[in-house]
Structure formats: C-alpha cells, structure tokens
N, C-alpha and C positions, 0 to 999 in steps of 0.2 A: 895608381892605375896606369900612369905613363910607364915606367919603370917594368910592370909586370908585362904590357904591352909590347913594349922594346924585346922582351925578353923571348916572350911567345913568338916572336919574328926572327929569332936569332940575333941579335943584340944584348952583351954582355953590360945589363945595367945597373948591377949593384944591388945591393939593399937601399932602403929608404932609413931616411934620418929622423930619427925621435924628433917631434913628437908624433910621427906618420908611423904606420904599420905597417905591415903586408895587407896583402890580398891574402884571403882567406881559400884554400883549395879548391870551395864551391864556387866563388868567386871571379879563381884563375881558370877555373874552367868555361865558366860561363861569359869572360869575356875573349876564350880563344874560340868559341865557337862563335863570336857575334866578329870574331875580324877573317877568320876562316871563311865565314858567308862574303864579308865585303870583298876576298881576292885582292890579288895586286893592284896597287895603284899607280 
C-alpha cells in the first residue's frame, strides 16, 4: 500500500518484493481517491 501510495503522489517506488503483491487496479484506485480527498499535507 506504501509503495502504490508513493506512486500515486509522484514518487518512483518500485515494485514490491515477493512475498507482497501489487495493489489490485480496484485497489490503486480506491486508494488514490482516499489521498486525493486528504490534499496536501
């Protein structure tokens, strides 16, 4: 979630290391809309 996080913000984070996965696209969406609401911090 960090990772995809970073990402969605313009931070190049990588992939995640087995045994972690991705975010799922339903996922990566549903938590760029949950940091989009929080705004800058």
């Amino acid at each position: 979630i960090v990772k995809a996080g970073a990402t969605i913000v313009g931070h190049d984070a990588g992939p995640v290391r087995a045994p972690l996965v991705d975010l799922t696209d339903e996922e990566v969406a549903e938590l760029d809309v949950l940091i989009k609401k929080m705004g800058p911090q």
